[in-house]
C-alpha positions as CSV (number, residue, x, y, z in Angstrom):
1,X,0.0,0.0,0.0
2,X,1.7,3.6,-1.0
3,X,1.1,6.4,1.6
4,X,-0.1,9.2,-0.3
5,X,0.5,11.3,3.1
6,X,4.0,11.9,2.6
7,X,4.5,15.4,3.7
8,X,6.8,17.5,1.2
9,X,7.2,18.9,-1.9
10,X,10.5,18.9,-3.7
11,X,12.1,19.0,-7.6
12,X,11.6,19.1,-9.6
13,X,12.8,20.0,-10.6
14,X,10.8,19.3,-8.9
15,X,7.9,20.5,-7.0
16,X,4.6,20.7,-6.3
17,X,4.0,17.1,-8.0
18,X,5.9,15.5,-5.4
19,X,3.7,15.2,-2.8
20,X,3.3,11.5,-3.2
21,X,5.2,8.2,-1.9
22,X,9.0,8.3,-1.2
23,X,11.0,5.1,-1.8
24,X,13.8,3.1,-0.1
25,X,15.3,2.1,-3.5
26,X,15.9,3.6,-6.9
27,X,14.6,3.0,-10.2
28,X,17.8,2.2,-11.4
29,X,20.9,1.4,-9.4
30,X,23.1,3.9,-11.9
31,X,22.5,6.1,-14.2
32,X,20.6,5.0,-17.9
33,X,22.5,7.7,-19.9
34,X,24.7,10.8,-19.7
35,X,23.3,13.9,-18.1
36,X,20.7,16.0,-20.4
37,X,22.1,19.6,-20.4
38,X,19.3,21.2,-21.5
39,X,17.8,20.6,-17.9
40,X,21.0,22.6,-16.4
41,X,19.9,25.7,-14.6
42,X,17.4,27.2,-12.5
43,X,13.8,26.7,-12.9
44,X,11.1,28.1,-11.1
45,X,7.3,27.1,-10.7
46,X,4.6,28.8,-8.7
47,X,1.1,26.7,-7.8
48,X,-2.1,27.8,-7.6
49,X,-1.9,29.3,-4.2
50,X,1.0,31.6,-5.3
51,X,3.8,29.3,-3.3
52,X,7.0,29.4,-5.0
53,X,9.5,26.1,-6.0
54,X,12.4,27.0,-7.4
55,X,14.9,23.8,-8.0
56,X,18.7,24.5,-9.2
57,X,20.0,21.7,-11.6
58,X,24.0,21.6,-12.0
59,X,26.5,18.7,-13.0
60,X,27.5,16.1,-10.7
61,X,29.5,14.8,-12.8
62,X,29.2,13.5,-16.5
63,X,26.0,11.0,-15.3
64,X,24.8,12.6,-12.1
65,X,23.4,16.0,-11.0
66,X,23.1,17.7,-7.9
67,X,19.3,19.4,-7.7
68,X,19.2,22.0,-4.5
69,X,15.2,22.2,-4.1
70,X,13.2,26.0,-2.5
71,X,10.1,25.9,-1.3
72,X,8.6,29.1,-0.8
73,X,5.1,29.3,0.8
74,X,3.5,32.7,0.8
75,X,3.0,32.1,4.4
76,X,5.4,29.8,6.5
77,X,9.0,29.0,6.4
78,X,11.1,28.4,3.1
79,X,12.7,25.0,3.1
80,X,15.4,24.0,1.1
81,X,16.7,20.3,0.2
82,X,19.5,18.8,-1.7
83,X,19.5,15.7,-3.8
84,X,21.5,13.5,-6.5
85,X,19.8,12.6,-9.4
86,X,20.5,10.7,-12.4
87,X,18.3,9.5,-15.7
88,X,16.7,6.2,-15.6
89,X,15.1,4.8,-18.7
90,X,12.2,1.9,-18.2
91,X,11.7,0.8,-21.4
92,X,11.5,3.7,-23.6
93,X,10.3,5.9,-21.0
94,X,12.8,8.3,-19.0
95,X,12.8,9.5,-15.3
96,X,14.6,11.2,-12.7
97,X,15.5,9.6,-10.4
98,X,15.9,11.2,-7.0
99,X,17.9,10.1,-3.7
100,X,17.6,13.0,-1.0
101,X,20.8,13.9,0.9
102,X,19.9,16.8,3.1
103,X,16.5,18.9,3.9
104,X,14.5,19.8,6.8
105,X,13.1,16.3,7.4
106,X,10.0,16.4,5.4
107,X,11.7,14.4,3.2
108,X,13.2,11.2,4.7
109,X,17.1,11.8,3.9
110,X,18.2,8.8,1.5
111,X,14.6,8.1,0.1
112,X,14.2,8.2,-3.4
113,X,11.4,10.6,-5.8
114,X,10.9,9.7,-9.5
115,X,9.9,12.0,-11.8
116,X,8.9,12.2,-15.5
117,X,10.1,15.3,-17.4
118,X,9.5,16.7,-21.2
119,X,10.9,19.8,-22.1
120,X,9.2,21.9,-24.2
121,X,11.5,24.1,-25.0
122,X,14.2,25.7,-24.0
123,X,12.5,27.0,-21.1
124,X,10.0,25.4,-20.4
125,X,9.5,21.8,-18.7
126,X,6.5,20.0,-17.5
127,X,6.9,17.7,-14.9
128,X,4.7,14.5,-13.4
129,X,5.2,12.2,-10.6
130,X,4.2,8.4,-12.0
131,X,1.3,6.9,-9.4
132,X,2.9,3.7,-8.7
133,X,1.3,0.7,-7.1
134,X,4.3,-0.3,-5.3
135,X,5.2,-0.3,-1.8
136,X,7.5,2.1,-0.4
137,X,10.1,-0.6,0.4
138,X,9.7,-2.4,-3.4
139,X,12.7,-3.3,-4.8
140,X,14.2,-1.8,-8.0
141,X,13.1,-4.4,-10.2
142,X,9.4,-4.6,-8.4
143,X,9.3,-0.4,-9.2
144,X,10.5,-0.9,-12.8
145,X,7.3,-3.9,-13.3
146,X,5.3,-2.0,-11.8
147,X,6.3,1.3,-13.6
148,X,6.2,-1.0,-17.3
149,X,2.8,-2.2,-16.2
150,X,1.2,1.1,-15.5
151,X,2.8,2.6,-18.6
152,X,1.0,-0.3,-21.0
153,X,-2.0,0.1,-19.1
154,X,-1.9,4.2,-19.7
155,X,-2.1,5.0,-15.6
156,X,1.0,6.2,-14.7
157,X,0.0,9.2,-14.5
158,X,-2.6,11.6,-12.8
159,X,-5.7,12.8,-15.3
160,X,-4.6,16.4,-13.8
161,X,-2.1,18.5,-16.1
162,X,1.5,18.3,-16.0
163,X,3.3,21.2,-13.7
164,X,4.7,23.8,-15.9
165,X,8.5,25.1,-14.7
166,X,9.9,27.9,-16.3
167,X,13.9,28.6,-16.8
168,X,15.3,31.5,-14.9
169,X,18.4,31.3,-15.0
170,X,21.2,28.8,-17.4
171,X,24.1,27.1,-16.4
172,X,26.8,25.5,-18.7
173,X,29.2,22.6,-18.1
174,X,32.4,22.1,-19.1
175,X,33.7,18.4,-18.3
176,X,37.1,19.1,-18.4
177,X,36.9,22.3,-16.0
178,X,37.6,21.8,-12.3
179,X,36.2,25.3,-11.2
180,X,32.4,25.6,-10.4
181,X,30.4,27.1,-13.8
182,X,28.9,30.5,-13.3
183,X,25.2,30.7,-13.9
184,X,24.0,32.7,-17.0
185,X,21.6,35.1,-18.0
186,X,18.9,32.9,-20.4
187,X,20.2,33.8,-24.2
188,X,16.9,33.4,-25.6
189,X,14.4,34.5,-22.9
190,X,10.3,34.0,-23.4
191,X,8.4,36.6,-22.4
192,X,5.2,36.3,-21.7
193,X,5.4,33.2,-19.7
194,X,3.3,32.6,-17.3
């Protein structure tokens, strides 16, 4: 049985959506594939009550990426959380996986959030947590069945619309560069965004 009471928010990248289960393992042990760049940078989402997410995506390394995690309420205190992600692919389908290494224990430090992203565009994302049947404690393989069943059977997903995140802010990575990379002004900002 998945507790749907889990307390938190976090991404994102990752945000508002994740106010489902938390799991004890991963989707997949490593990483599928090399990190995406285009999902480098600072995005930002605000929900229909006017509380802010913001989550900050930079390089790990070549596979992995650290994701710092805001939550801004209009009223209450801001809470911040850091995780490692990495891409897993189930099939032909490709998540984030999530492993939380600090926050203000909302979030049970070392439990694991997927999410499902598409980008847009360039700065635009929307992001979905999948509605999995499995129990928090599932093993990899049992999330990945489980995952492969509810994607066949079109109920991964909530009916409700994706969460929109816009880009704020760009950063770049160099691999071969041992300083930290400076975040950028967007190069081809949208305006009108809502």
């Amino acid at each position: 049985m998945i507790s749907r009471s889990c307390a938190a928010a976090l991404m994102a990248i990752i945000c508002s959506v994740l106010t489902g289960c938390f799991y004890d393992h991963p989707l997949t042990d490593t990483p599928s594939k090399d990190i995406n760049t285009w999902l480098l940078g600072v995005w930002e989402h605000t929900n229909d009550k006017g509380d802010l997410d913001r989550a900050t995506v930079l390089p790990l390394t070549g596979a992995r990426y650290t994701v710092w995690y805001e939550s801004e309420p209009k009223s209450g205190p801001k809470k911040k959380w850091r995780f490692e992600g990495w891409i897993s692919r189930v099939g032909s389908a490709v998540f984030l996986t999530l492993r939380c290494d600090e926050g203000p224990g909302d979030i049970p430090q070392g439990s694991y959030v997927f999410l499902h992203y598409q980008l847009l565009n360039q700065n635009r994302i929307a992001i979905r947590q999948p509605q999995l049947d499995a129990a928090p404690d599932a093993s990899s393989y049992q999330l990945r069945t489980d995952l492969r069943r509810k994607l066949k059977e079109k109920t991964l997903f909530k009916a409700e619309p994706a969460a929109i995140w816009k880009r704020v802010s760009e950063v770049y990575w160099d691999p071969n560069s041992q300083e930290p990379q400076p975040f950028q002004p967007l190069r081809f900002p949208e305006s009108g965004l809502q």
